[in-house]
N, C-alpha and C positions, 0 to 999 in steps of 0.2 A: 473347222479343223484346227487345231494346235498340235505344233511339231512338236516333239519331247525329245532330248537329247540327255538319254542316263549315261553317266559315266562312274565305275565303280571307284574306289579311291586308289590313288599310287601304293606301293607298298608300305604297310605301316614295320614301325616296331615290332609289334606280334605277329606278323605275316613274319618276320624274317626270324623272329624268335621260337616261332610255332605254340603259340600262346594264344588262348581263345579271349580276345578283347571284348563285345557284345560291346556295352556301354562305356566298358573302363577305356576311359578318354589317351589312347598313345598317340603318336603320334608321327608323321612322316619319315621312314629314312631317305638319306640323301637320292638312293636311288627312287624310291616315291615320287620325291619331287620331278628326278628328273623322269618317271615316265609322263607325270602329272603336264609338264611341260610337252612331252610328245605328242601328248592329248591334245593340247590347245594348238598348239602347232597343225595337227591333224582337222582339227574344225577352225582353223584362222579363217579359210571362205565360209562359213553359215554367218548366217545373220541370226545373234541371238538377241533378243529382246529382254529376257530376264532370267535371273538363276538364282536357285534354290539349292542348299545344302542339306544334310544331316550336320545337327548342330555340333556331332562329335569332331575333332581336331583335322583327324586324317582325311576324312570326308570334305569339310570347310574348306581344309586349304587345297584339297586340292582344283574343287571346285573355282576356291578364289583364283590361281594360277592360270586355269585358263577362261576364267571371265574377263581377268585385266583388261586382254586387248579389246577386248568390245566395252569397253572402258565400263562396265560392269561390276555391283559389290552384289556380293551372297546374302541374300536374304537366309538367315537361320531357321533349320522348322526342325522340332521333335519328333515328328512322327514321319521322318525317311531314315531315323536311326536303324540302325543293328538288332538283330535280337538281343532284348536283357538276358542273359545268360549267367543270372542268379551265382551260387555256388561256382559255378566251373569260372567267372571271371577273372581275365587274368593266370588263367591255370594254362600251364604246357598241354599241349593236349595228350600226350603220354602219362600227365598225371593225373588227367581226367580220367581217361581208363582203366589207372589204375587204382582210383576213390571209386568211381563210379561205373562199373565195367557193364552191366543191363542198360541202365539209361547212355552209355556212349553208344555202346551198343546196336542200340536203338537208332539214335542220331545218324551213324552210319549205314544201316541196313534200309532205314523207312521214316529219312528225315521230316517228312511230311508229320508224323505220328509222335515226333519226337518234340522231346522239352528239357531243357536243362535243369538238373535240381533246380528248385526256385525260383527259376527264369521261367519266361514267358514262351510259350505254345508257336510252332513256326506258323501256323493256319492264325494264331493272333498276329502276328507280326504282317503278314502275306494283308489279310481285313485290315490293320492300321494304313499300311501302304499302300493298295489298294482304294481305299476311301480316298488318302490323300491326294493322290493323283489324278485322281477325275475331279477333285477338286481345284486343285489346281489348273486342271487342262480348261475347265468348264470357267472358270477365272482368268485364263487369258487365252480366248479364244481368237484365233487368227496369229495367232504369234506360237512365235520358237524359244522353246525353253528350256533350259540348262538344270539338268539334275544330278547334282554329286552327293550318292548314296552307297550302299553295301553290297556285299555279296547276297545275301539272303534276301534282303528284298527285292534285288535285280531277279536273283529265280523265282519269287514268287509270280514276279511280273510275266517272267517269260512266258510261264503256263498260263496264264491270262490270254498274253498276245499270241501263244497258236496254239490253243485252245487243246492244252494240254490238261488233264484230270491233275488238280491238284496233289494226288495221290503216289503220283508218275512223277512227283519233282526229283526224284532220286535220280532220275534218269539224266537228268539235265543237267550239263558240264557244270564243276566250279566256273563261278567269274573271273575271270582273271583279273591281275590289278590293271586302273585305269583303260581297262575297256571301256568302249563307247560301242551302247546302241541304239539308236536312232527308229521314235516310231510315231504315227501321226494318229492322235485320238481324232475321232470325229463327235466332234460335241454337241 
């Protein structure tokens, strides 16, 4: 059994700018950090053994913020990133709407089905994350481990872990920032 402890990133820059980041690497505002710190405040009792990032900035630190005290460094990995989110990177998302008004559209009504011009497919992102996590759980089995990732992968996961139809992710809340949800693979 390995504990998985996801934690979505503090507010970034484009959370507060309403700017769809994917890959484009921004980065923490001050309040980020400080939820980023509520976090680890929040899990200062678990014992973490190891942590793992999305190598994107917002992700990273704030993962690093609350690995500290378990005197802890983030291991970087690609594939707990973000959707690539091609075209729309970086775009307000009112001006995504308004370049791309079918495929936002889309995004909105039956994320599940949805893709960003030139970005990557969210059932790709869901299979990248997916993979990696059992990879990881299956790699440190018997231990608690620290995962500071995105909104979109956190819901791919959720409907994994109750055994929701990929279909139905529409359904399932945004992540908020630096939420933690805690769930134990059995390997």
């Amino acid at each position: 059994m390995t504990r998985m402890i996801f934690v979505r990133h503090g507010e970034s820059t484009g959370n507060e700018t309403h700017s769809f980041y994917g890959h484009f690497d921004g980065g923490l505002t001050e309040r980020g950090r400080a939820q980023a710190r509520a976090a680890a405040e929040f899990l200062k009792d678990y014992k973490i053994d190891i942590a793992y990032g999305s190598d994107l900035s917002r992700a990273y630190e704030t993962g690093s913020i609350i690995a500290a005290p378990h005197g802890l460094e983030v291991i970087p990995d690609k594939e707990l990133r973000e959707i690539y989110a091609g075209e729309w990177e970086d775009l307000l998302f009112e001006e995504i709407g308004e370049k791309y008004p079918e495929e936002f559209g889309l995004w909105k009504a039956d994320i599940w089905s949805a893709m960003p011009v030139g970005g990557e497919k969210v059932s790709a992102v869901a299979k990248r994350v997916r993979r990696e996590v059992w990879r990881l759980a299956r790699e440190n089995d018997g231990k608690t481990v620290l995962i500071a990732t995105h909104a979109t992968p956190v819901r791919s996961l959720v409907c994994e872990w109750m055994g929701i139809a990929d279909e139905q992710m529409r359904e399932i809340d945004w992540v908020k920032n630096a939420s933690v949800s805690i769930v134990d693979y059995d390997t």
